[in-house]
C-alpha positions as CSV (number, residue, x, y, z in Angstrom):
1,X,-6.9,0.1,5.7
2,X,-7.3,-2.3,3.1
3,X,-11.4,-2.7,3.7
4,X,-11.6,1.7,3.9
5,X,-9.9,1.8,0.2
6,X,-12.7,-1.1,-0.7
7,X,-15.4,0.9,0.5
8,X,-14.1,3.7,-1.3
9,X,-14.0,2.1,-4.1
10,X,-17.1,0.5,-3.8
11,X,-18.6,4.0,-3.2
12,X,-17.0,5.8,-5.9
13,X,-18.8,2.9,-8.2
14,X,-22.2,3.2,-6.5
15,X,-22.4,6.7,-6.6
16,X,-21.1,6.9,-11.1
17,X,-24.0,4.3,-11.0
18,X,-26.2,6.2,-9.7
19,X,-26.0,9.5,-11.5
20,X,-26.9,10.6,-14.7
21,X,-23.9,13.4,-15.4
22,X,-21.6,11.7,-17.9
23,X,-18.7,13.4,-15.9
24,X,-19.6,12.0,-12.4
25,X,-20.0,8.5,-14.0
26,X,-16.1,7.9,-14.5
27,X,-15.6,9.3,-10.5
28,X,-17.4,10.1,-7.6
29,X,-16.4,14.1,-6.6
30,X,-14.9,15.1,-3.4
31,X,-18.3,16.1,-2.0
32,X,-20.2,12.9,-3.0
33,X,-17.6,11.0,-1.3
34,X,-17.5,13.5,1.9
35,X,-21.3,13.7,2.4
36,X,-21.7,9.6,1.5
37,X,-18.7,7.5,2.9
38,X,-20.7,7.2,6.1
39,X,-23.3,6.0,4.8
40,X,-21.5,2.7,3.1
41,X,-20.2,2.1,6.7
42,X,-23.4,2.9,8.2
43,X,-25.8,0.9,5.8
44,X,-23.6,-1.6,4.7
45,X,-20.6,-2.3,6.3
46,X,-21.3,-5.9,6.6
47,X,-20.8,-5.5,2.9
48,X,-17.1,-4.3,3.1
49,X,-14.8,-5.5,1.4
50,X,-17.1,-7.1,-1.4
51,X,-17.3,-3.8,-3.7
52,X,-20.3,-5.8,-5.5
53,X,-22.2,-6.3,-2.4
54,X,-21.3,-3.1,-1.3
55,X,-23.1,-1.4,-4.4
56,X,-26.3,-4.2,-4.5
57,X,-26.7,-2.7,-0.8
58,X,-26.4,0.9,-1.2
59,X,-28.8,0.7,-4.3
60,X,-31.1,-0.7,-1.8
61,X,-30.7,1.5,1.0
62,X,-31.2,5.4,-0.9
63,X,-34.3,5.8,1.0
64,X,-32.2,5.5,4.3
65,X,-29.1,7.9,2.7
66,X,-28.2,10.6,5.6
67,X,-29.8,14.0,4.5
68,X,-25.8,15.4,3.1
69,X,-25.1,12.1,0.7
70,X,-29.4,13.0,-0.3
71,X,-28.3,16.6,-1.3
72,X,-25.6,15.8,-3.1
73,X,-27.7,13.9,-5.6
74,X,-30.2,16.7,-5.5
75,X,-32.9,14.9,-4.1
């Protein structure tokens, strides 16, 4: 339980990094997290529950994001 609320976390701090609205920076949205938290435990789950390696990981995995975390960054 402890490393799913880490990888939320971690997440929810990826994915303010990672856009530009003001208002998502502070928190990640319902659907971001919906359409994303598989892809922390997909891409980096070898990463959980180190929320900085976590992010470093995700930052360098957008190219393999599943198709619904993509389109909810509008790429």
């Amino acid at each position: 339980m402890k490393a799913r609320l880490s990888g939320a976390l971690a997440l929810g701090l990826f994915l303010g990094a990672v856009t530009s609205n003001a208002a998502l920076a502070d928190l990640a949205t319902p659907e971001q997290k919906k359409a994303c938290t598989p892809d922390v435990y997909r891409l980096c789950a070898g990463e959980i529950p180190n929320v900085r390696a976590i992010t470093a990981c995700l930052r360098r995995q957008t190219a393999n994001f599943s198709d619904a975390c993509r389109a909810v960054f509008g790429g």
